[in-house]
C-alpha positions as CSV (number, residue, x, y, z in Angstrom):
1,X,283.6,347.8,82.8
2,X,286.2,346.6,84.9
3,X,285.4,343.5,87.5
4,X,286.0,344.6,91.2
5,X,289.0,343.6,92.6
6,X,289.9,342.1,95.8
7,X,291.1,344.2,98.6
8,X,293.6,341.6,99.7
9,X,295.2,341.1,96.8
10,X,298.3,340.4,98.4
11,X,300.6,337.6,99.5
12,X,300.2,338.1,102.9
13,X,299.5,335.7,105.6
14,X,295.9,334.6,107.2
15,X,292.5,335.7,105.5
16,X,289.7,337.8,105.6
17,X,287.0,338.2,108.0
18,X,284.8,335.7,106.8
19,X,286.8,334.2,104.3
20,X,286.9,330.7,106.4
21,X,282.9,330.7,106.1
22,X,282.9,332.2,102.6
23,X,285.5,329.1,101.2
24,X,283.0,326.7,103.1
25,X,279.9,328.2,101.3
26,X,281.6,328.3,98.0
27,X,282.8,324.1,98.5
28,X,279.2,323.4,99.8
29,X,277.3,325.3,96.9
30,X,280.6,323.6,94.5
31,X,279.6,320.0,95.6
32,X,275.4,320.7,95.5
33,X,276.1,322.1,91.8
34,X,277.9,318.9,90.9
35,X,275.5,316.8,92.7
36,X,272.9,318.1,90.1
37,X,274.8,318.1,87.4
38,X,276.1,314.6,87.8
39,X,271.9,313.8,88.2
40,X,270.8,315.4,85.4
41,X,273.3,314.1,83.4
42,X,272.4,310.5,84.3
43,X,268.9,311.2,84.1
44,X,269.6,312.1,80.4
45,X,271.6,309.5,79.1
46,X,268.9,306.9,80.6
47,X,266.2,308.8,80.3
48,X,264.7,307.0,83.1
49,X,264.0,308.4,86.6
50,X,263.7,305.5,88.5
51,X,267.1,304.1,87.1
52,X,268.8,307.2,87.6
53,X,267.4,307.4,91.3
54,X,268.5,303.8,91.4
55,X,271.8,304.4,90.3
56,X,272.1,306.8,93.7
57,X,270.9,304.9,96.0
58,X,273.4,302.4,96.7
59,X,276.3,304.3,99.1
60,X,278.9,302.6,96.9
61,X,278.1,303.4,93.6
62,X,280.3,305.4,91.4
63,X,278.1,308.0,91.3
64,X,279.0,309.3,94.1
65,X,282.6,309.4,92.8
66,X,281.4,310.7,90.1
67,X,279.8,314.1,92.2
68,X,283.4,314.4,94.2
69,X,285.4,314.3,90.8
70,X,283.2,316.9,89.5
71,X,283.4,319.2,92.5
72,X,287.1,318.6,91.7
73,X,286.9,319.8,88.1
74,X,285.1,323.0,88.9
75,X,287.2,323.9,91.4
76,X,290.2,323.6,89.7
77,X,288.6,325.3,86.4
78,X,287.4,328.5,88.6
79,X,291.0,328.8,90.1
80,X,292.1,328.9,86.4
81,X,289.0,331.2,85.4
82,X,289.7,333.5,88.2
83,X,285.8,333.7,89.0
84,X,283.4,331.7,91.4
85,X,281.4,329.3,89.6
86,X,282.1,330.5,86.1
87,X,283.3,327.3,85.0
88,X,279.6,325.7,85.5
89,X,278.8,327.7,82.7
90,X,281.5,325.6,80.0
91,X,281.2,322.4,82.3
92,X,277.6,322.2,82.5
93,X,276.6,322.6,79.3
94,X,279.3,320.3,77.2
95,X,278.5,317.3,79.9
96,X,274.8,318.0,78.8
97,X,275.2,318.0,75.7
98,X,277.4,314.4,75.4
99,X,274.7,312.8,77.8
100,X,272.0,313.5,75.3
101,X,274.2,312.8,72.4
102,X,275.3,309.3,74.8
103,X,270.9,308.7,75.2
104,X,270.4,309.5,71.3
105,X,273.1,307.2,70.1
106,X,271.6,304.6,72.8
107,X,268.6,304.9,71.6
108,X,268.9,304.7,67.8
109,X,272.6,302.6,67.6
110,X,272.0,300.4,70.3
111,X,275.7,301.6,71.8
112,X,276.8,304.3,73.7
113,X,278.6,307.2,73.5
114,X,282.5,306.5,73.2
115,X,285.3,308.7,72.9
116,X,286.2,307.3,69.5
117,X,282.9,308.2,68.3
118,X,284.3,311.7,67.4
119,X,287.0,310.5,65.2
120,X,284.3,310.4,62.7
121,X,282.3,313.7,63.2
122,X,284.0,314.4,59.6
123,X,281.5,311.8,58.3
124,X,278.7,313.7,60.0
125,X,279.5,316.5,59.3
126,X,279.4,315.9,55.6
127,X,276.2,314.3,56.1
128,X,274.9,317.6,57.0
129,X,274.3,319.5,53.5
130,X,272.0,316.3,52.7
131,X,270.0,316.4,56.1
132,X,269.6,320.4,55.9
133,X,268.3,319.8,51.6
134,X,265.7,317.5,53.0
135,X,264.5,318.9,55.9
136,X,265.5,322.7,55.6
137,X,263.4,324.2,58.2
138,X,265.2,321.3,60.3
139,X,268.4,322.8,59.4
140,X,267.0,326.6,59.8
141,X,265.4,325.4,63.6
142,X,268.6,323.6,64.5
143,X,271.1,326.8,63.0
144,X,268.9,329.0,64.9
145,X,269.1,327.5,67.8
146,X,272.7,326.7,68.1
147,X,272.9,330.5,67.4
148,X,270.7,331.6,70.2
149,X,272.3,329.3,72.7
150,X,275.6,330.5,71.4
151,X,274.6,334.4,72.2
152,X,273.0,333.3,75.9
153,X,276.1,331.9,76.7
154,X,278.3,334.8,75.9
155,X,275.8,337.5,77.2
156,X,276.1,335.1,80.8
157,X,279.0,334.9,80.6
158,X,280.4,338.5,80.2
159,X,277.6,339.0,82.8
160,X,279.1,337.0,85.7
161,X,282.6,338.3,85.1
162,X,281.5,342.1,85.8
163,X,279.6,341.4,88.4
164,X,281.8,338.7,90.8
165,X,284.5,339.9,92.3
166,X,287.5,338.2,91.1
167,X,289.7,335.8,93.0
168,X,292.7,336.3,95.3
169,X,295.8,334.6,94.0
170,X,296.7,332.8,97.0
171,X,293.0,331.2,96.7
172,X,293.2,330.5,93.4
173,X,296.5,328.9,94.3
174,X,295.8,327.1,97.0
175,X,292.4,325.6,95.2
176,X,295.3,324.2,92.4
177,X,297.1,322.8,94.9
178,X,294.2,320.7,96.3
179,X,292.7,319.8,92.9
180,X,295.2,318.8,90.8
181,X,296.6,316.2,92.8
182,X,293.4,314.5,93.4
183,X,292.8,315.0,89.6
184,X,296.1,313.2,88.9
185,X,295.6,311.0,91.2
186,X,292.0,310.0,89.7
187,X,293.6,309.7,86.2
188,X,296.1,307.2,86.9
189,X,293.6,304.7,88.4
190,X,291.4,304.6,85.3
191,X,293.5,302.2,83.0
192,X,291.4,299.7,83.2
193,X,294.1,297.6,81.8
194,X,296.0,296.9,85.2
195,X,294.5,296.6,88.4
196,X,294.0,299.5,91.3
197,X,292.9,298.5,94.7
198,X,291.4,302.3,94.4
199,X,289.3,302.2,92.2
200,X,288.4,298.2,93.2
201,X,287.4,299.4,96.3
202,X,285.5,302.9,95.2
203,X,283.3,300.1,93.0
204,X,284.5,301.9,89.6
205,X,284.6,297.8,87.9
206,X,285.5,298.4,84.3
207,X,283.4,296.1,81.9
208,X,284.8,296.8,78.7
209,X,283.4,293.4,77.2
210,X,280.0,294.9,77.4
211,X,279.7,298.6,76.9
212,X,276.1,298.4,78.0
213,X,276.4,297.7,81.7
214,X,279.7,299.4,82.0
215,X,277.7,302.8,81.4
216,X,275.3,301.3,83.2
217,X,277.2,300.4,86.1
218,X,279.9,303.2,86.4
219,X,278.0,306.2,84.8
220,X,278.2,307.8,82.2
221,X,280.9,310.3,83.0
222,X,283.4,307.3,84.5
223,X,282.6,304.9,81.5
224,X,283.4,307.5,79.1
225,X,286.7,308.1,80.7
226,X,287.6,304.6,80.8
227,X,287.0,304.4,77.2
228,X,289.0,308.3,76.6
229,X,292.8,306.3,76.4
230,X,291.5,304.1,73.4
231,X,290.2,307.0,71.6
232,X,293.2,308.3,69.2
233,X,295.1,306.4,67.0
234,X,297.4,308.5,65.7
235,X,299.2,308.0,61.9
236,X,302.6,306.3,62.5
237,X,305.7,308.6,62.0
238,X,306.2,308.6,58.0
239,X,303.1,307.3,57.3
240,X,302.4,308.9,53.7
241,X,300.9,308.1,50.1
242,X,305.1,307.9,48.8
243,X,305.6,305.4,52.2
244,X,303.0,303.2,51.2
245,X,304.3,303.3,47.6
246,X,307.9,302.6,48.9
247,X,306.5,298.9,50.1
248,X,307.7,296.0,48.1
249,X,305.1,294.8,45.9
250,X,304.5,290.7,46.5
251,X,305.0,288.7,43.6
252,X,302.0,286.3,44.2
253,X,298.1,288.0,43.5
254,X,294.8,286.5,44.9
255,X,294.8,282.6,43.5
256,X,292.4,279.6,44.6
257,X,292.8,275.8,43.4
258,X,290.6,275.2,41.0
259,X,288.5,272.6,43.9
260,X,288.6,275.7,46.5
261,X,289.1,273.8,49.9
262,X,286.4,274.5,52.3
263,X,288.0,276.1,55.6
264,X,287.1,275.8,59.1
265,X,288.4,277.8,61.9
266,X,288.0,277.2,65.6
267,X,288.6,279.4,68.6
268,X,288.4,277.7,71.4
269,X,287.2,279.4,74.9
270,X,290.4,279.2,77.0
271,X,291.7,275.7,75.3
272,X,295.2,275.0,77.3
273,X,297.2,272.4,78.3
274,X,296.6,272.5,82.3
275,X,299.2,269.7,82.8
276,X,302.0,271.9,82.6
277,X,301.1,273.4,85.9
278,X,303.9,272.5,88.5
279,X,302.8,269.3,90.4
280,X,299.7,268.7,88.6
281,X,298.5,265.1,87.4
282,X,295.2,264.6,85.4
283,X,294.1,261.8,84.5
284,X,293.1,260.3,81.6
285,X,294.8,263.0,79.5
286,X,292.1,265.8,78.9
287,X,293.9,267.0,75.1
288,X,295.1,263.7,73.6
289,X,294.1,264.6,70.3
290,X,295.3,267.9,70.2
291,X,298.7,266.5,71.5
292,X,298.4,264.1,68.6
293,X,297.4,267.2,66.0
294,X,299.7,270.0,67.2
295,X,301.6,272.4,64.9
296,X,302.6,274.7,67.1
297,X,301.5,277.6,69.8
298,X,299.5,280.6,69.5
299,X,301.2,283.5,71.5
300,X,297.9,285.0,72.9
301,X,298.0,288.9,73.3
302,X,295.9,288.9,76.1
303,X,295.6,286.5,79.2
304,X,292.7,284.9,80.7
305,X,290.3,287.2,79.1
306,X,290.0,289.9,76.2
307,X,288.9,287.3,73.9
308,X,287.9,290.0,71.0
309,X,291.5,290.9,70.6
310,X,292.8,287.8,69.8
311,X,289.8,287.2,67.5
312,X,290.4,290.7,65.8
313,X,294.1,289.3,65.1
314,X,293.7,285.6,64.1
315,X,291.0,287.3,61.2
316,X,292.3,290.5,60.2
317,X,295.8,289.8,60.1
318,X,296.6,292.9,61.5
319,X,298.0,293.6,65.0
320,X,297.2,295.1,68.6
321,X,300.7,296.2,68.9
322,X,300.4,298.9,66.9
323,X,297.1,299.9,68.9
324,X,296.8,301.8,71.9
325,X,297.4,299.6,74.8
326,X,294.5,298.6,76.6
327,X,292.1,299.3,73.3
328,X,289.4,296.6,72.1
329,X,289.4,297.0,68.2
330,X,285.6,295.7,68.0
331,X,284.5,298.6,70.4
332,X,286.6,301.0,69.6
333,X,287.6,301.2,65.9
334,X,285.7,299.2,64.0
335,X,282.9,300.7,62.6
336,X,282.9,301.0,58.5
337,X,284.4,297.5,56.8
338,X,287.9,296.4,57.6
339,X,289.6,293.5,55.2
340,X,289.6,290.1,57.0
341,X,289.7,286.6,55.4
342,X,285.7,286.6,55.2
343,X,286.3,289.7,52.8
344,X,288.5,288.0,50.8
345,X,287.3,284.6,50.2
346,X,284.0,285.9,50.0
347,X,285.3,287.3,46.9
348,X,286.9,284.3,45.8
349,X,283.4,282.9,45.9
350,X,283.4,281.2,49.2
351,X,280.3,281.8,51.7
352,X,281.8,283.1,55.0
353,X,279.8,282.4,58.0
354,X,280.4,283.0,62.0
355,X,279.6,280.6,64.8
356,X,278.8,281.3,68.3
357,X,276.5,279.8,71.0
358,X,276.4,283.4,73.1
359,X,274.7,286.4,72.9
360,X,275.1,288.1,69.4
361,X,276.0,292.0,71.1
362,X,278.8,290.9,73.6
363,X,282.0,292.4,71.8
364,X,279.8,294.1,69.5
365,X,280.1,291.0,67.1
366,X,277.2,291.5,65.0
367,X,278.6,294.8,63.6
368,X,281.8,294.0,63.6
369,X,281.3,290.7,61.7
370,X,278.8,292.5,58.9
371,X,282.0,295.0,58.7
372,X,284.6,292.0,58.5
373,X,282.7,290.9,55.3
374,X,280.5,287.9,56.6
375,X,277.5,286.8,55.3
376,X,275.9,285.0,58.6
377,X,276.1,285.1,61.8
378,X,274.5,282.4,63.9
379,X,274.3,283.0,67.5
380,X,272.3,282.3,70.7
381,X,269.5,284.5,69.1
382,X,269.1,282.5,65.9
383,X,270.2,279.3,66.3
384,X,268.4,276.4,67.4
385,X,268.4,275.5,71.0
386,X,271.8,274.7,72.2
387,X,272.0,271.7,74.2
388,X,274.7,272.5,77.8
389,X,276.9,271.1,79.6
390,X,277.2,272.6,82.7
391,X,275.9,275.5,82.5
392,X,277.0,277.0,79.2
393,X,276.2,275.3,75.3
394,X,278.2,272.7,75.0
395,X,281.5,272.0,72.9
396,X,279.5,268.9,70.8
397,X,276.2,271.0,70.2
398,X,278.6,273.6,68.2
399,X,280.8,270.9,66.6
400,X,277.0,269.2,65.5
401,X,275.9,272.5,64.1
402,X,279.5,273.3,62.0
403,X,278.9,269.7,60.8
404,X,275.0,270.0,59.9
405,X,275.6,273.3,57.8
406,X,278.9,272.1,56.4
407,X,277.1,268.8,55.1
408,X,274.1,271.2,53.7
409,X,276.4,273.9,52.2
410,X,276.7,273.0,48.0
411,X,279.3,275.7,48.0
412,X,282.9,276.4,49.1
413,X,282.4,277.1,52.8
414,X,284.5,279.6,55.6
415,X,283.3,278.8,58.9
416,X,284.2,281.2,61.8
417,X,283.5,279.5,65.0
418,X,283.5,280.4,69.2
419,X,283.2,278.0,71.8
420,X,281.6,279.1,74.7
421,X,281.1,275.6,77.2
422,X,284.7,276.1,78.7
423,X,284.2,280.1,79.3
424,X,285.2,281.1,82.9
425,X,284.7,281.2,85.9
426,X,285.5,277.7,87.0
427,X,283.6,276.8,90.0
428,X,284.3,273.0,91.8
429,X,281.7,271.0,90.3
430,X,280.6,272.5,87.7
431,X,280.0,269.3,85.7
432,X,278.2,266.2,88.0
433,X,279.5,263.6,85.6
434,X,283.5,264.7,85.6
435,X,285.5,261.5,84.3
436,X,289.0,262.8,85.1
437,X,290.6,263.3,88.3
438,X,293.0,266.0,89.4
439,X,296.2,265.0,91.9
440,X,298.1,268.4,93.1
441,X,299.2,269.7,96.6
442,X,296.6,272.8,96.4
443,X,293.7,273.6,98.1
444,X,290.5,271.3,97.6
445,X,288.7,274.6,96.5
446,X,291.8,274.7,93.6
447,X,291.7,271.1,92.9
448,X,288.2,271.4,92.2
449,X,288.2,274.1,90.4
450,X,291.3,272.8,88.4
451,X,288.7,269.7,87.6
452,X,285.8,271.8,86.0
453,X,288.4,273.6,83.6
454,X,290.2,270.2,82.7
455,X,286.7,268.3,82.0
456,X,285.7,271.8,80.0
457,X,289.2,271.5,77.4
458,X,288.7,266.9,77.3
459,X,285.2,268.1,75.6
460,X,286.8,270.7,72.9
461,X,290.0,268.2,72.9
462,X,287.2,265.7,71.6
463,X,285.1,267.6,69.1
464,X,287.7,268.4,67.6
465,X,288.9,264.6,67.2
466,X,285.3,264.4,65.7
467,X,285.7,267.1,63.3
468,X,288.8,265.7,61.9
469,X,287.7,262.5,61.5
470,X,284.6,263.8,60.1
471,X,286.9,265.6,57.5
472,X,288.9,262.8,56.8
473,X,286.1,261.2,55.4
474,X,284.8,264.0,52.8
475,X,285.4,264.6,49.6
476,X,285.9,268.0,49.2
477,X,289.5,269.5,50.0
478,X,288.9,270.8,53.8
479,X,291.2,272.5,56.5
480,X,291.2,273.1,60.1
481,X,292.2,275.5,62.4
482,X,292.1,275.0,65.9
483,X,293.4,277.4,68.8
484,X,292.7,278.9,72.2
485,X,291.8,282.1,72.4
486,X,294.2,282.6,75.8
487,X,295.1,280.5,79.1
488,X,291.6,280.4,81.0
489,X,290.9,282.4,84.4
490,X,292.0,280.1,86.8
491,X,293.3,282.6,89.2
492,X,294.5,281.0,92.8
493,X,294.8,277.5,90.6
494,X,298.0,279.1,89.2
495,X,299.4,280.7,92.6
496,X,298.9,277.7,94.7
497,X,301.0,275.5,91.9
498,X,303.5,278.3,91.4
499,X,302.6,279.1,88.4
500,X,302.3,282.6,88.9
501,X,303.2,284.7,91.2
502,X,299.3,286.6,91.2
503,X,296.2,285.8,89.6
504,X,297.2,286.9,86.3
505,X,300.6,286.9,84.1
506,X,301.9,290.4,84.3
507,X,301.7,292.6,80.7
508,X,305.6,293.1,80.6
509,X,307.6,289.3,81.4
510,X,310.9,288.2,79.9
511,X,310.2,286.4,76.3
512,X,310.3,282.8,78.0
513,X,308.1,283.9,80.4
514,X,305.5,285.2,78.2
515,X,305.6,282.3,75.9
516,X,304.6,280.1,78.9
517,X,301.9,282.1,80.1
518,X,300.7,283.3,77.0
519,X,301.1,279.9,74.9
520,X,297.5,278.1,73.8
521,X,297.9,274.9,71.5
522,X,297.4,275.4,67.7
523,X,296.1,273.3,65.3
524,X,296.4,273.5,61.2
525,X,295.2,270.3,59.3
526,X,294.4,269.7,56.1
527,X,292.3,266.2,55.1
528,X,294.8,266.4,51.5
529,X,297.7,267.5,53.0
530,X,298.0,266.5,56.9
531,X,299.0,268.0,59.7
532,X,301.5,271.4,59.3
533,X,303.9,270.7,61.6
534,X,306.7,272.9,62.7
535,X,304.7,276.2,62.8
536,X,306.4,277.3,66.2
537,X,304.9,279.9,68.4
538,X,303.3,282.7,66.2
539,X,300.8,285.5,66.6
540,X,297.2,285.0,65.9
541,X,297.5,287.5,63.5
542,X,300.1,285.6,61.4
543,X,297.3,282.6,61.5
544,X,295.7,283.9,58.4
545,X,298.9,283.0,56.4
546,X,299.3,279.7,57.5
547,X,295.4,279.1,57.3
548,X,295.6,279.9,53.7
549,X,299.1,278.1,52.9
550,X,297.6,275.0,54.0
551,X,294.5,275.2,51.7
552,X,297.2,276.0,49.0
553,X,295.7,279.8,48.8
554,X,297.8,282.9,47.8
555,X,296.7,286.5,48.7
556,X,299.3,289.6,48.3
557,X,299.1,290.3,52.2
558,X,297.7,287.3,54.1
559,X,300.3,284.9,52.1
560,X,302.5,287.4,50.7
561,X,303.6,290.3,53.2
562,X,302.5,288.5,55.6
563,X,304.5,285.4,54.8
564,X,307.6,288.0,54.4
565,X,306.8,288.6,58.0
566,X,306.1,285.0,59.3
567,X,309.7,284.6,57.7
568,X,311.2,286.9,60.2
569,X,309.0,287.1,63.4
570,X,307.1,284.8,64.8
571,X,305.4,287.3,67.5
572,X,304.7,290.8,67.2
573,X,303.6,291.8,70.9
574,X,303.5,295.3,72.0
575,X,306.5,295.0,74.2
576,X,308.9,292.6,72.3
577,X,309.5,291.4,68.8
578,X,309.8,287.4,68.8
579,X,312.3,286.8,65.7
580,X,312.3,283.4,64.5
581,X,315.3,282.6,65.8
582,X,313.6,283.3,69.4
583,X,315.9,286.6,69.4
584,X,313.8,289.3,71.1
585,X,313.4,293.0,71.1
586,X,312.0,294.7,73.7
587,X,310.4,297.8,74.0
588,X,310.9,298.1,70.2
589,X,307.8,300.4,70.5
590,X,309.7,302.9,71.8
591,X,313.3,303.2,69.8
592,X,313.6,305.9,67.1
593,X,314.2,303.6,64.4
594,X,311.7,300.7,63.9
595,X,312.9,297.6,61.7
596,X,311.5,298.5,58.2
597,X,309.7,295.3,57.8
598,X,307.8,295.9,60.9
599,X,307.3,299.3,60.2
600,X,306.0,298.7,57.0
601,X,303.2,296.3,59.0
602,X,302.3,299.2,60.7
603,X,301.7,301.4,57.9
604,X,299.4,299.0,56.0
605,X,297.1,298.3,58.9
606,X,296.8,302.0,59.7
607,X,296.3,303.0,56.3
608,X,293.4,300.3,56.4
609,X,291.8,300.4,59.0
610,X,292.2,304.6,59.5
611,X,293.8,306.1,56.7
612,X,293.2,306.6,53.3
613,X,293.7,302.9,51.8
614,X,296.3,303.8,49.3
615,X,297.5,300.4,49.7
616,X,294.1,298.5,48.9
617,X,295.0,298.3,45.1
618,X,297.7,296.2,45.1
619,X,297.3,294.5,48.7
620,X,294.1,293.8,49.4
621,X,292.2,294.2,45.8
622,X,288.8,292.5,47.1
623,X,287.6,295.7,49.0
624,X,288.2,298.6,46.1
625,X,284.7,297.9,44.9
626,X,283.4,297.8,48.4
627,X,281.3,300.7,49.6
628,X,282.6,301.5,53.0
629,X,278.9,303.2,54.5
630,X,278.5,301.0,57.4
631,X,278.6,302.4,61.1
632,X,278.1,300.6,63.8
């Protein structure tokens, strides 16, 4: 049967009788569907009334963007289905069904739903056969009903197409013309990477450090699409079993001295050297030692926050330039074992252990540590009390507890460590017993603020003076790494000196630029060998190569490819290559031929970390007999 058709079916000018009052009912009845919708989707990814009542109450909350984006959506999608409210019948149910797919995971995961999540509906779905042979009337139930639903659906839908009238194409048109726009519009605010006074002052706040109170917060349908533009990582062009073959073999394989060095790495919350602001004296010098102990720079990827990238880079080795920008590899991708320098000198023997004073689920760290081969990690949960200063656990509670297990440990020793005392924000008087003072022609509020960050980096400066000389003084072979993670938060600190131009360095600057506002002071030491000096400014994820070079440690990709690399570039940042003869490429990204050696990178950490490891054999040979069943 065929569906009526519109009278008016023309392109003439003006409307109906009625046609004003019938568009007005359809937007009313659009916006009270959503309204629903966007409730009983809340209500069951928290599965809590009052909290989803909560979540409504406010005027500003993004939920009430959320009901105006959807009213959107189905407008646009009936224009394109040609019927009035058809689309709720495809819209409705596959929001549903994510929500209680987003409260399941919630409940028995711990994490929400993420768009990344379906990258691995391959593993679940193999997992099926051995659900369905234990439970089979499980399987027959679920089959059944997926059937059932299937045949409702159809039978509604073939339903509402005979009997509503279809839509004139001027209406259909002119509902395009309003809704795709605003779509657009909403889609270009949501990289949470850069900032939008839109969606700053519609209260969407992305909080992509914690996954939990970003869903919380924004919804579940506006925290899902913040997290949609890390969700593919596609296979680099080329990427094949013969491309990975066509790599040159390293010469060296996995050796450790015969007295394997015990290793220590430190990553310092925002360590920096705040006296190269413009016009700024401190006084006494808050990093004397570390001015003493320099090798080099670390060239952060991030700035003044996004501390799980860096540490993803400084342990893995691999890169988050060849990552989607704005992507958080803990949240996002890793969630089965990836190869880091826990995996491997675990296999060398060595007990790998991970240090920090904060809460164990902020950057997902627990998974992602269990997947990066550790065997401990002691955090605010599990270690003793922490004594503060200020208000966070302080630099010398940390450096006592690395000391204490180091001193306990019989066996060769990899100790991962955080800070947390220095973490931002940096309010003026943060620590009532501040021993340096702070001459600049800023603001008192700035001056002050400038203070609580300096008298936060003299205490890491300082434990880490005590950690050397406390290695100086052992036996055993030991090295240290020391870096900061990125330059801290200091926001109107850096405008007021000139500094910056805004609160934060921009993602795209000319190479001299982004090596002084990306810079953080490194650290590699060795109590048999001394201070490596001359390490320049390098990636943190070339730091596993000269970690390992200083404790006299070979490893066919940390030491060997990597070292090829280290040879070459000295920064691999997602807008410019950093050659080590400070030559830069910019936008290298985006040319149709990528230098072979960095294209070869490439390759290796997407066949790790996504693809099918064909290079595990002869580059990283610790993880073939490693079961990869983990998920996070």
């Amino acid at each position: 049967m065929n569906a009526p058709k519109h009278k008016y079916n023309t392109a003439a000018p003006g409307f109906e009788p009625g046609e004003e009052r019938r568009a007005l009912r359809y937007c009313l009845v659009t916006l009270a569907a959503s309204a629903v919708l966007v409730f009983a989707i809340e209500l069951i990814f928290r599965g809590d009334l009052a909290a989803t009542f909560g979540f409504f109450l406010q005027p500003f909350k993004p939920g009430w963007t959320t009901i105006i984006l959807f009213t959107l959506i189905l407008i646009g999608l009936d224009a394109l289905l040609g019927r009035n409210h058809q689309s709720l019948m495809i819209f409705a149910p596959l929001t549903l069904a994510l929500a209680f797919i987003g409260h399941q995971k919630s409940r028995y995961l711990g994490d929400p739903l993420y768009p990344t999540d379906f990258l691995y509906a391959r593993q679940i779905v193999e997992l099926m056969p051995l659900l369905v042979r234990e439970r089979p009337w499980t399987g027959v139930a679920l089959a059944t009903g997926i059937a059932a639903t299937l045949a409702l659906m159809v039978m509604l839908w073939r339903s509402w197409r005979r009997r509503t009238p279809a839509l004139r194409y001027k209406a259909r048109l002119a509902r395009l013309t309003v809704a795709i726009p605003l779509l657009a519009f909403f889609v270009s605010i949501m990289d949470y990477a850069t900032f939008s006074w839109t969606r700053d002052r519609l209260q969407i706040i992305p909080m992509m450090w914690d996954q939990k109170e970003n869903y919380n917060s924004n919804g579940f349908a506006l925290a899902f699409a913040l997290n949609v533009p890390m969700a593919h990582v596609g296979a680099p062009a080329g990427y094949s079993e013969k491309a990975i073959a066509a790599i040159a073999r390293p010469e060296a394989g996995a050796t450790v001295p015969e007295q394997k060095p015990d290793i220590i790495m430190v990553m310092s919350e925002s360590f920096w050297d705040p006296t190269i602001l413009p016009g700024v004296s401190i006084k006494p010098d808050p990093v004397a030692a570390v001015r003493q102990l320099r090798s080099g720079s670390m060239l952060s990827p991030e700035f003044g926050g996004m501390t799980a990238n860096v540490e993803f880079e400084a342990l893995t080795g691999f890169s988050n330039a060849f990552l989607p920008a704005g992507s958080i590899p803990y949240q996002q991708y890793v969630r089965a074992p990836v190869p880091s320098l826990a995996t491997f000198l675990k296999s060398e023997g060595y007990s790998a252990r991970a240090f920090h004073p904060g809460t164990n689920w902020f950057w997902n760290r627990t998974a992602v540590y269990t997947d990066f081969g550790f065997d401990d990690f002691q955090s605010e949960e599990t270690m003793p009390y922490m004594e503060k200063r200020g208000p966070l656990a302080s630099d010398k509670a940390m450096t006592d507890k690395l000391i204490s297990a180091a001193d306990a440990s019989d066996e060769p020793f990899f100790y991962f460590a955080v800070s947390l005392q220095n973490h931002g924000p940096y309010e003026p008087n943060r620590y009532f017993d501040a021993s340096h003072t702070v001459e600049a022609p800023i603001s008192q509020w700035a001056k002050d603020s400038l203070l609580s960050y300096a008298e936060g980096a003299a205490d890491a400066d300082r434990n880490l003076k005590r950690l050397v000389d406390w290695a100086e003084k052992r036996d055993r072979p030991t090295v240290i790494v020391f870096f900061g993670d990125h330059l801290p938060p200091l926001g109107p600190v850096y405008v007021e000196t000139g500094f910056l131009k805004d609160n934060v360095a921009p993602r795209r600057e000319a190479p001299d630029q982004m090596k002084l506002h990306r810079e953080t002071p490194l650290v590699v030491w060795s109590n048999r060998t001394g201070l490596a000096k001359d390490i320049g400014s390098v990636s943190p994820a070339l730091l596993p190569y000269h970690l390992l070079k200083a404790a006299g440690i070979t490893h066919p990709y940390y030491t060997g490819f990597l070292g090829e690399v280290s040879k070459r570039y000295s920064a691999i940042d997602r807008n410019v290559l950093l050659a080590t003869d400070n030559e830069a490429t910019v936008d290298w990204a985006r040319q149709k031929q990528i230098e072979p050696l960095v294209r070869d990178y490439r390759y290796l950490q997407y066949d790790m970390m996504f693809g099918k490891r064909w290079s595990a054999r002869d580059f990283f040979p610790e993880t073939i007999n490693r079961l990869v069943a983990h998920t996070s």
